[in-house]
VEXRO-526825 format. One record per residue: residue number from 1; residue in one letter; x, y, z of N, C-alpha, C in turn. Coordinates in Angstrom, 1 decimal, padded with zeros to 4 digits. Example, Ala and Ser with C-alpha at 12.3 -4.5 7.8 and 13.67 -1.06 7.14 Angstrom:
2
(torke 1, A, (013.2, -005.7, 007.8), (012.3, -004.5, 007.8), (013.2, -003.3, 007.8)) (torke 2, S, (012.8, -002.2, 007.1), (013.7, -001.1, 007.1), (012.9, 000.0, 007.9)) 
//
This chain:
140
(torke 1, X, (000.8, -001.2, 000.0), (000.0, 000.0, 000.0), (000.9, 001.3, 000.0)) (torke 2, X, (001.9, 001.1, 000.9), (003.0, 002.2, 001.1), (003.3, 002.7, -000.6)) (torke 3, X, (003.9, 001.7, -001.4), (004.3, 001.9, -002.7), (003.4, 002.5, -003.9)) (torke 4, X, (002.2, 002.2, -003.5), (000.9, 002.8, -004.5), (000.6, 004.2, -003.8)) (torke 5, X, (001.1, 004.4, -002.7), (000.9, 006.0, -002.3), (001.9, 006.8, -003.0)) (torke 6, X, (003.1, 006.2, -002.9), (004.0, 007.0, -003.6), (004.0, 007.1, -004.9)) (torke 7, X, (003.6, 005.8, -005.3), (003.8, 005.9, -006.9), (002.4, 006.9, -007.1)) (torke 8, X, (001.7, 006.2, -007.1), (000.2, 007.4, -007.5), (-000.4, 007.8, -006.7)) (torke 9, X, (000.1, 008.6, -005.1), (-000.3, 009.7, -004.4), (000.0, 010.6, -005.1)) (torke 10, X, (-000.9, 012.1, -004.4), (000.2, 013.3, -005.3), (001.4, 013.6, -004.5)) (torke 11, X, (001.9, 014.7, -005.2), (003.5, 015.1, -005.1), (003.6, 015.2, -003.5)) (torke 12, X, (002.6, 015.5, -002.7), (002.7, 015.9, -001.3), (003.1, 014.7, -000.4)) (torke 13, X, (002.5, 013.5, -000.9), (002.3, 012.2, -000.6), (004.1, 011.4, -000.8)) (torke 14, X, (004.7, 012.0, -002.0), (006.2, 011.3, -002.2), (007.1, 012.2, -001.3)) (torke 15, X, (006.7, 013.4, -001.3), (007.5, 014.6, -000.2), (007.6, 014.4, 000.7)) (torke 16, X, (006.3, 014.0, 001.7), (005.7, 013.7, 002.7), (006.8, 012.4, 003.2)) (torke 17, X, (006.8, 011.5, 001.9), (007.7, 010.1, 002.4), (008.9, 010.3, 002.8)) (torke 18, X, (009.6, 011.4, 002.2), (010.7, 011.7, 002.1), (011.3, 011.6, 000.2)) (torke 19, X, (011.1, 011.0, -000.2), (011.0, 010.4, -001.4), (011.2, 011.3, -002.5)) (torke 20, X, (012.1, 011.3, -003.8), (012.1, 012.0, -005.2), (010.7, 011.3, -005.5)) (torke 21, X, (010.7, 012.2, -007.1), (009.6, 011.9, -007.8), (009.7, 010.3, -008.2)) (torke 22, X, (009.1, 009.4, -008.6), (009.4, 008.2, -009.1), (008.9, 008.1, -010.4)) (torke 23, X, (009.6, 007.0, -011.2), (008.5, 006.1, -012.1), (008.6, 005.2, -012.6)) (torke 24, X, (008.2, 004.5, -012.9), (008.1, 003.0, -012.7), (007.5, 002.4, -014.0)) (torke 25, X, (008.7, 001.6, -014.8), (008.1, 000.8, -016.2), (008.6, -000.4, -015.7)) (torke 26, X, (007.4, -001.3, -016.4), (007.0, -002.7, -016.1), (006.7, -003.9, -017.8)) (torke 27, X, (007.3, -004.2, -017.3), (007.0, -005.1, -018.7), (006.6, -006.6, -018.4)) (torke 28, X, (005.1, -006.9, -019.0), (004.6, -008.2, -018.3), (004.7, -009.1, -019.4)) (torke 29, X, (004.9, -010.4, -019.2), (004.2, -011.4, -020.3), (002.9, -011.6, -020.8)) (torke 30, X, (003.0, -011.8, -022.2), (001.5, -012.2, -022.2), (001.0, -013.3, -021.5)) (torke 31, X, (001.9, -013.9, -021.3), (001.1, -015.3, -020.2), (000.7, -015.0, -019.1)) (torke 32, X, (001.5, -013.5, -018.4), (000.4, -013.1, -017.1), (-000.6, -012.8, -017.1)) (torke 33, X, (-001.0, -012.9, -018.1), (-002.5, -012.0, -018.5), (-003.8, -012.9, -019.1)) (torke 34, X, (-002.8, -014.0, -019.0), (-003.9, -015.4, -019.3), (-003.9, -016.5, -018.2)) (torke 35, X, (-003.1, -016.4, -017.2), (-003.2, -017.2, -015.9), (-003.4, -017.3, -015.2)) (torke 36, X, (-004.9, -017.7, -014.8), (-005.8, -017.2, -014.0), (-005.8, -017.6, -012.4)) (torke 37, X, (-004.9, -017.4, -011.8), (-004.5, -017.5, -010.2), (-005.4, -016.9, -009.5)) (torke 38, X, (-006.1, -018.1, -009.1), (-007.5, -017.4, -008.4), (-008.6, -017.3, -008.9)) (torke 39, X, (-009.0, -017.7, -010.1), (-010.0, -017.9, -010.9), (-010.1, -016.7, -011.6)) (torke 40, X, (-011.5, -016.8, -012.8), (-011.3, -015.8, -013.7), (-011.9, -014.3, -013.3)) (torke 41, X, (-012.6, -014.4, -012.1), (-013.2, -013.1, -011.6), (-011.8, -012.2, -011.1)) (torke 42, X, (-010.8, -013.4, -010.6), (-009.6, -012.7, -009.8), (-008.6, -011.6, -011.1)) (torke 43, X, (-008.8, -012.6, -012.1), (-008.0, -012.1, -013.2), (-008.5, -010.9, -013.9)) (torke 44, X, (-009.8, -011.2, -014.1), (-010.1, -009.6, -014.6), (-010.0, -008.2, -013.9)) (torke 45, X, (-010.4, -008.8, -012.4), (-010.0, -007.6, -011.7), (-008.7, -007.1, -011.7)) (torke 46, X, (-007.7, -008.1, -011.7), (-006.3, -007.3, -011.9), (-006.2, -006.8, -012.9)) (torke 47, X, (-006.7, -007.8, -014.4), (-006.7, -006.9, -015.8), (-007.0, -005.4, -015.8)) (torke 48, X, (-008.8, -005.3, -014.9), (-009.5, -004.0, -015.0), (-008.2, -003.1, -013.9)) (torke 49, X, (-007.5, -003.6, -013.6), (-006.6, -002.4, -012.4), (-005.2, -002.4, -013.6)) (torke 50, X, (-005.1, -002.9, -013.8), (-003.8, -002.3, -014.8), (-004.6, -001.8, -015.5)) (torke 51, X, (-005.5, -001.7, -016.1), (-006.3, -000.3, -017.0), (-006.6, 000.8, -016.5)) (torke 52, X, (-006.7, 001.1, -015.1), (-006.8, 001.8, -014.5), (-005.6, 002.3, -014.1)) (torke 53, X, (-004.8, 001.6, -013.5), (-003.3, 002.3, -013.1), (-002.6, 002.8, -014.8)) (torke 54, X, (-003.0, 002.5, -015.6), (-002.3, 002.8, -016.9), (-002.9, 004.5, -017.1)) (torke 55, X, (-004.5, 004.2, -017.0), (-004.9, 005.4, -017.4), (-004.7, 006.7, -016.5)) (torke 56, X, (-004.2, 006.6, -015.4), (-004.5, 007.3, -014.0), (-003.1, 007.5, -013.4)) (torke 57, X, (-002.0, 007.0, -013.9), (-000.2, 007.4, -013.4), (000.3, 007.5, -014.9)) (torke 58, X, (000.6, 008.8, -014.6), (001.3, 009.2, -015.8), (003.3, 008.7, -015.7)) (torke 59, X, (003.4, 008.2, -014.8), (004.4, 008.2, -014.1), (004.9, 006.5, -013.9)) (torke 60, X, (003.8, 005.9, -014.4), (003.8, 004.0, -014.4), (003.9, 004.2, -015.8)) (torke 61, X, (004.4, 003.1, -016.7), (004.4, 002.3, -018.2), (004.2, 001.0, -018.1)) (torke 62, X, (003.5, 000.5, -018.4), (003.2, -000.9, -018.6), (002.8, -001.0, -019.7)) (torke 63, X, (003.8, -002.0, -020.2), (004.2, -002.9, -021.7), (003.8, -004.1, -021.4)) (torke 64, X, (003.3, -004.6, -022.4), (003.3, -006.0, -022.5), (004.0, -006.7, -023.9)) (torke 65, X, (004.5, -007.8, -023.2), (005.8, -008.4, -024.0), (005.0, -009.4, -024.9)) (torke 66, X, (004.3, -009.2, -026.5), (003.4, -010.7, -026.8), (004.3, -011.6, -026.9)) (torke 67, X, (003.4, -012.9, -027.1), (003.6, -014.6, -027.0), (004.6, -014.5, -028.6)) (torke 68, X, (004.0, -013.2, -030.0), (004.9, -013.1, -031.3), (006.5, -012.3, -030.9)) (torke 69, X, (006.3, -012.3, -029.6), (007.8, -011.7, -029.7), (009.1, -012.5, -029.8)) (torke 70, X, (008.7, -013.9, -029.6), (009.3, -015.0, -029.6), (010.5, -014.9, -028.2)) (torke 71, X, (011.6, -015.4, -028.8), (012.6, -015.6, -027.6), (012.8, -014.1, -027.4)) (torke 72, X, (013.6, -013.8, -026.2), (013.9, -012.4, -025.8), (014.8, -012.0, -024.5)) (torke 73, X, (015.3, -011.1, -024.7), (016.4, -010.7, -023.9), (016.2, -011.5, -022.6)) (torke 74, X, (015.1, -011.7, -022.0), (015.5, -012.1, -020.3), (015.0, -013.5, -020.5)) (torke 75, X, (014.7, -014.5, -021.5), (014.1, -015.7, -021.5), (014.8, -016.6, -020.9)) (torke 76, X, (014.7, -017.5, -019.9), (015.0, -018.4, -019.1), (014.9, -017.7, -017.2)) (torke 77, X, (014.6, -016.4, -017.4), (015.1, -015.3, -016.4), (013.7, -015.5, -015.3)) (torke 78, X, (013.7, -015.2, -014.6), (012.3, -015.1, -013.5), (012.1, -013.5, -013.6)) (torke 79, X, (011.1, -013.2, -012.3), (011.0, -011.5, -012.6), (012.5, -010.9, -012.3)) (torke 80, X, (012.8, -009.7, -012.7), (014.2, -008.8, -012.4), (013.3, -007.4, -012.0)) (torke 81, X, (014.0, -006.9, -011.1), (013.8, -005.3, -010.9), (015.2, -004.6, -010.7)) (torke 82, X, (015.3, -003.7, -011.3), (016.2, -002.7, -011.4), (016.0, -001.2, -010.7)) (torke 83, X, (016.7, -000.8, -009.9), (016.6, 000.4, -009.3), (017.5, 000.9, -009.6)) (torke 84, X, (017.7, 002.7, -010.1), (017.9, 003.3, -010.4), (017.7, 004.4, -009.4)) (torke 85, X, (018.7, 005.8, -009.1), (019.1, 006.9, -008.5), (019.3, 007.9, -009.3)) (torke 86, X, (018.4, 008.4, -009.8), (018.9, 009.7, -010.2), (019.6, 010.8, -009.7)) (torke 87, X, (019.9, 010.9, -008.4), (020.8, 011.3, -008.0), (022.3, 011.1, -007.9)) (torke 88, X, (022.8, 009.7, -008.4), (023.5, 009.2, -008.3), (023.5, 007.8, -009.6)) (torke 89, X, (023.7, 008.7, -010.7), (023.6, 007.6, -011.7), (024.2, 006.3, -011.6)) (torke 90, X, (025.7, 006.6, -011.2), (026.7, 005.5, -011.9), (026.1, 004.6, -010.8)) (torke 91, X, (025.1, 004.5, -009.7), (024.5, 003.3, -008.7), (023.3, 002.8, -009.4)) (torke 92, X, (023.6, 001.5, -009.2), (022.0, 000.3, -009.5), (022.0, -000.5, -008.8)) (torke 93, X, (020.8, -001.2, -008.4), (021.3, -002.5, -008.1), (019.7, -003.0, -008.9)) (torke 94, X, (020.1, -004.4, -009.0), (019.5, -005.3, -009.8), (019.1, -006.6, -008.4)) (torke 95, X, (017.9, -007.0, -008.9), (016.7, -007.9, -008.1), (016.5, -008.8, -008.8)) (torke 96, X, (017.3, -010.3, -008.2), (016.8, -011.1, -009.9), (015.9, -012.4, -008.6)) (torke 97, X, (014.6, -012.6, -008.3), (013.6, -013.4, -007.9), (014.2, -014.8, -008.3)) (torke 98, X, (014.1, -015.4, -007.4), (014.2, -017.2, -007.5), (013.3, -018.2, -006.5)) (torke 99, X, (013.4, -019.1, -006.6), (012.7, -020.0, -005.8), (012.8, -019.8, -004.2)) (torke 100, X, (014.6, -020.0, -004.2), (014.8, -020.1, -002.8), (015.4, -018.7, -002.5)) (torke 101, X, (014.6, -017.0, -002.8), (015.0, -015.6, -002.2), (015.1, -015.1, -003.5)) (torke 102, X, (016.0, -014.8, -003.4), (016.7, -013.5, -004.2), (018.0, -013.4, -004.1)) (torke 103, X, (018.6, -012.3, -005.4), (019.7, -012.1, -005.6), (019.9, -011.0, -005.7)) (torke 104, X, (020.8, -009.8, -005.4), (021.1, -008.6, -005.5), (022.6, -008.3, -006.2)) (torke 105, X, (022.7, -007.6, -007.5), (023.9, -007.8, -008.3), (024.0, -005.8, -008.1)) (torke 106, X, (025.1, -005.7, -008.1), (025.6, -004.1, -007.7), (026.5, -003.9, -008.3)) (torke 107, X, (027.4, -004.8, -009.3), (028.3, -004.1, -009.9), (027.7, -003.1, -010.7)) (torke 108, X, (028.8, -002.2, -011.5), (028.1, -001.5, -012.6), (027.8, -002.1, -013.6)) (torke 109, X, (028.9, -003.2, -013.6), (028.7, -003.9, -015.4), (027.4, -004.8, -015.4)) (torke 110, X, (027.5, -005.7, -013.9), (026.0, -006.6, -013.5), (024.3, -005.7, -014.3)) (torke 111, X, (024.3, -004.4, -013.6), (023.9, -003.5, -013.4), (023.2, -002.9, -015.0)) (torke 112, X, (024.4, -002.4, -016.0), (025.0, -002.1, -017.2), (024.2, -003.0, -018.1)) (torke 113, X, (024.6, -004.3, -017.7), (024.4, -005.4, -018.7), (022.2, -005.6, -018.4)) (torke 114, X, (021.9, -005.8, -017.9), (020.4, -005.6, -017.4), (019.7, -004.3, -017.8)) (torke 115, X, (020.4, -003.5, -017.7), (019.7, -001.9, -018.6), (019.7, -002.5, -019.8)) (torke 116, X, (020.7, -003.2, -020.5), (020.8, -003.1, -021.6), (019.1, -004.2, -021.9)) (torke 117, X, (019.1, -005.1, -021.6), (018.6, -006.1, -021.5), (017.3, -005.7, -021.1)) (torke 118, X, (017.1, -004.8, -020.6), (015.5, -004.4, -020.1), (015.0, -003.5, -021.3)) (torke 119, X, (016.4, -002.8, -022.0), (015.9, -002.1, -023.0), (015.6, -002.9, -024.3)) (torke 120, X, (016.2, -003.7, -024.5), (015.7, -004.5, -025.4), (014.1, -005.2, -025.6)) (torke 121, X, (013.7, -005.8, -024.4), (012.5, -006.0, -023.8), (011.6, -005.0, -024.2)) (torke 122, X, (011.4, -004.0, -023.5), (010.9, -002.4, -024.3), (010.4, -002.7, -025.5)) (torke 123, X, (012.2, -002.7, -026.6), (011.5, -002.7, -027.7), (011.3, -003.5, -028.6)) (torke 124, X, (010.7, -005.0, -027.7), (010.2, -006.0, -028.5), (008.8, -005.8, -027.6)) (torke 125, X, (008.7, -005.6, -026.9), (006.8, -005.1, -026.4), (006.2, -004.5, -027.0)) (torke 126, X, (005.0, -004.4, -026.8), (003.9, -003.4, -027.6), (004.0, -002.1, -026.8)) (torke 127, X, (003.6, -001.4, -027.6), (004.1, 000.4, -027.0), (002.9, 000.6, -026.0)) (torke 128, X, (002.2, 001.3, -025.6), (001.6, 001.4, -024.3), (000.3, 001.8, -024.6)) (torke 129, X, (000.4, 002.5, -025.7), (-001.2, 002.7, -026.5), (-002.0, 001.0, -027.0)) (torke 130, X, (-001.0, 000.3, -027.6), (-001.0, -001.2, -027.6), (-001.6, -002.1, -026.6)) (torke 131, X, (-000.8, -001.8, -025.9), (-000.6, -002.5, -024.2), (-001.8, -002.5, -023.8)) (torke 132, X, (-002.7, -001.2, -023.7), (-004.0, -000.5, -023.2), (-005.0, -001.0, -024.3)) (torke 133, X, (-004.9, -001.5, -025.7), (-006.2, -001.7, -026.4), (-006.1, -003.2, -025.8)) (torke 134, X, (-004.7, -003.9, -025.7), (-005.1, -005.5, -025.6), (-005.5, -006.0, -024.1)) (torke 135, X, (-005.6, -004.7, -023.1), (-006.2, -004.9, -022.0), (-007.6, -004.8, -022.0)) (torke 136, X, (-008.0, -003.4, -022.3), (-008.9, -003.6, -022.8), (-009.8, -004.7, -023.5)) (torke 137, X, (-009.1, -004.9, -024.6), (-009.2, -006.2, -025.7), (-010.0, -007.5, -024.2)) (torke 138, X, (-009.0, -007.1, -023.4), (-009.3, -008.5, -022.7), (-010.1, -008.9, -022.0)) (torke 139, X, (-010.0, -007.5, -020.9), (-011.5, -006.9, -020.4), (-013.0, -007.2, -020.7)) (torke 140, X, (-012.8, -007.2, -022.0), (-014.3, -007.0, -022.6), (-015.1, -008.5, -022.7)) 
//
């Protein structure tokens, strides 16, 4: 809950935390979006809330990576999150999810090599206008 305050509270609400502005791009599988954990009522509702958080944070991106994108930069990979400082570029650290915890990679090149690799992802996803008709699309 903390995290959805910041991300889409207003400006007072990230000040308030102490917190810079943030923003946050996300890039999902199409297979998230067909696997229904919790049944199909559970799934639409998250579908109908990524259409909502799309429409309503100007400050979130959510791409979706289709099933035609074939292989791709993180394939065999679980989820990864990358944090970034704008205050302090040349720092990152990288979150790569496993079975048994997690991993934290801090070099730069660790770091370096995963930007590169997220940006590629990017631009094999659908662009965000995209993203939003096949949620929609799904919604319906």
């Amino acid at each position: 809950m903390r995290q959805q305050t910041v991300l889409g509270g207003p400006p007072a609400a990230t000040e308030a935390a102490g917190l810079a502005a943030r923003r946050l791009s996300v890039i999902l599988g199409e297979g998230a979006l067909h696997q229904a954990v919790g049944g199909p009522g559970v799934l639409a509702g998250q579908i109908s809330h990524l259409i909502r958080l799309s429409e309503e944070l100007p400050e979130l991106t959510i791409q979706v990576l289709p099933f035609s994108a074939g292989a791709h930069a993180a394939a065999g990979s679980a989820s990864l999150t990358i944090l970034r400082f704008p205050d302090a570029p040349s720092l990152g650290v990288v979150y790569l999810e496993a079975l048994s915890g997690g991993v934290y990679l801090e070099s730069q090149e660790d770091v370096a090599r995963y930007i590169r690799a997220f940006a590629l992802l990017r631009a094999s996803a659908l662009s965000t206008a995209d993203t939003l008709a096949l949620l929609r699309g799904l919604a319906a």
